[in-house]
Each structure stands twice: as C-alpha cells, then as structure tokens.
N, C-alpha and C positions, 0 to 999 in steps of 0.2 A: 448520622449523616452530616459530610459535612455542609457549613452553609452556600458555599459555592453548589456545591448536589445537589442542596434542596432550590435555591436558585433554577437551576434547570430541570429538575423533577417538576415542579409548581406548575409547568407552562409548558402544554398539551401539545400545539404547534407555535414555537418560538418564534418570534421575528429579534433572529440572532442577532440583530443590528441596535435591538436597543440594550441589550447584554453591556458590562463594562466591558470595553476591550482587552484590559488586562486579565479578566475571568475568563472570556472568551479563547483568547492566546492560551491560558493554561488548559485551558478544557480540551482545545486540538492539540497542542503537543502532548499533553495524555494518552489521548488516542493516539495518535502518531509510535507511541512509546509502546504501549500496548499491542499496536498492530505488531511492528517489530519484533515484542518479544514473543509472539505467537508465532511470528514464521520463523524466528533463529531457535526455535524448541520444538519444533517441528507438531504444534500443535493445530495441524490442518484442519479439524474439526472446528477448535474457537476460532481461527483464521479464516473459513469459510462464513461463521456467522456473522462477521461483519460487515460480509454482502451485503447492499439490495437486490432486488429483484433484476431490477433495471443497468446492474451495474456494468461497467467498460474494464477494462485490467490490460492497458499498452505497453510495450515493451518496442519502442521504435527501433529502427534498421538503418544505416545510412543519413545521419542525423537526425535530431530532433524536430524540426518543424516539416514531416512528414503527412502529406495524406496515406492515412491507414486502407482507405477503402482503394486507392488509385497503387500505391505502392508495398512492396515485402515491408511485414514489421518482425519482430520476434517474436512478439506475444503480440496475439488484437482477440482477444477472450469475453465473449459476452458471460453473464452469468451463469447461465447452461457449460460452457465450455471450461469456465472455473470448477466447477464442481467434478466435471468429468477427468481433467487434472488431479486435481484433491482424490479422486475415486485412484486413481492410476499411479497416484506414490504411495499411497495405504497398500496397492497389492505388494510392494516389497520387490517389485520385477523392472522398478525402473534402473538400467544398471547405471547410469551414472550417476545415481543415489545408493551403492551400494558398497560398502557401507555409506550410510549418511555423511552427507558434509556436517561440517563443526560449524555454526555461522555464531557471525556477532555484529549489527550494525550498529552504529552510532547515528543519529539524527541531530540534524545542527542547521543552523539558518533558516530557523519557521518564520514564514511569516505569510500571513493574511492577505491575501489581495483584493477579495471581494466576501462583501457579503449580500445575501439576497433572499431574506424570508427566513425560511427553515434550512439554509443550504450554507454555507463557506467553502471558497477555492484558497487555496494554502498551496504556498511553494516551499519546499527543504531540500538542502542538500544530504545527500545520504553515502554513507560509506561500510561496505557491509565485505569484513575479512571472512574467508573460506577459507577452509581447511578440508583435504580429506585424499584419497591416493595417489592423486597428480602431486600435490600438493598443496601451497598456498597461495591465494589469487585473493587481490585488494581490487573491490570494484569501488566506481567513483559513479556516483547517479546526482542529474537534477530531479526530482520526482516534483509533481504535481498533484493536488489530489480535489476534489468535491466531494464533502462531507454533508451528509443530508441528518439534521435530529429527526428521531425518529423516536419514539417512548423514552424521553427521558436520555437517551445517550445516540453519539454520532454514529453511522454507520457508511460504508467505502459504495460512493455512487460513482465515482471514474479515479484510476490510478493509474499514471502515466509514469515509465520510469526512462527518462532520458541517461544511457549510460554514457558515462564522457568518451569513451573508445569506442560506441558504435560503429565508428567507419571502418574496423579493425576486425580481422575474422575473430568470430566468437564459436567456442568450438562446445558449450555447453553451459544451459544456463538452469536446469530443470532444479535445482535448489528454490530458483523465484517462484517455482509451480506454477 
C-alpha cells in the first residue's frame, strides 16, 4: 500500500481538509479516472458501486444553472433510478446501445472547490468521443461532482454533467446511463 493509501485507510471519517492538498488533488483525480474508465468499459456493475445511497446523477437541459425540480433536465436520477438504468442496458434491449458505443473520455481541469468534513465538491471539464452506427459524436461537459470518503475510498454523492450544447436538440444520450 501506497503511503498516500495508507494516509487515507488510517482515518475512519476524514476531515478531508487537514489532508495535503496535493494528496487530496491526486486522490480525486483517481477517482475521477477510475469513474471514467468504468463507464467508457461499460463496466455498469463497478460504475454503480460508486454510488451512495443518497446519491443525485443530473444531466441538465437548457443550460446549466437549471432548477431540476421546476424545469426538464436530461437526466435528474436519484439512486433507485441509477440502478434501474444500469438494470435496462444490462438487458441488451436498449437499442441505442446496440451495438454498444466505443467511448473514451478525457478529464482535464480538476479542481477543488470545497471541502467539508468527509465530503469534496470538484469541478472538471470533460470530453468524452463516441463512436458507434451514427457515428462519431465529440461531447464537451463541465461536470461537477461531491465526493463523500466513505471506508477508506471516495464514493459519487451528486454528479452533474453540464453538456456545453445543452440548448441544442440531443437526440441520444443512453451511453451516460
């Protein structure tokens, strides 16, 4: 283990704030990295485990700084509604996943905005190429995220993906699940 790992193994419920920031910084773009490559491998299974309980998963509509509850978003997925997702591309019947897209995101410009206990909000820009019978389609996202420790590693309490062409008809996006 490395000693950054055991650094955060050690400490039950962290107060992420006394963390170095540059441990800290590496520890979410990990996670970040990881998330990513769980959903561009379609491994929905370790992708779901990253939930919490409690978690959010937006996909706004008509810009970014949307209320969810007042206005259409694309995705506004509590935790139940994540999995029931995840349950519905495993049957193989979603047909705009058919065959699967080819994904590959890139994650660039993390950075920290808050921290608060056991919890960090992080912004990244994100850029995730698709591939598959349309063709190929370059999406451009600000995402947002609140990352809760929870044993030892972070796990996805809200994830918000501001796409830059939101205002722009989207005619499919079930790759994000």
């Amino acid at each position: 283990m490395t000693a950054l790992a055991q650094s955060f193994a050690d400490v039950s419920a962290p107060d992420l704030a006394a963390l170095d920031p540059a441990a800290l910084h590496h520890q979410v773009a990990q996670f970040l990295y990881l998330e990513a490559r769980l959903a561009d491998t379609h491994d929905y299974d370790g992708w779901e485990a990253l939930w919490t309980d409690d978690a959010i998963y937006w996909v706004p509509a008509n810009g970014d700084e949307t209320d969810p509850e007042k206005e259409m978003s694309v995705l506004y997925d509590n935790r139940s509604r994540i999995g029931v997702r995840i349950r519905q591309l495993k049957t193989g019947r979603r047909h705009t996943q058919t065959p699967r897209s080819e994904l590959a995101r890139v994650i660039s410009n993390i950075e920290i905005t808050e921290v608060r206990g056991n919890e960090v909000d992080v912004r990244a820009n994100v850029l995730i190429y698709e591939d598959n019978l349309r063709g190929d389609t370059l999406w451009a996202a600000r995402n947002t995220y609140r990352l809760r420790m929870v044993e030892g590693g972070f796990r996805l309490v809200r994830k918000k993906i501001a796409l830059v062409n939101n205002n722009k008809p989207i005619y499919t996006l079930s790759f994000l699940v």
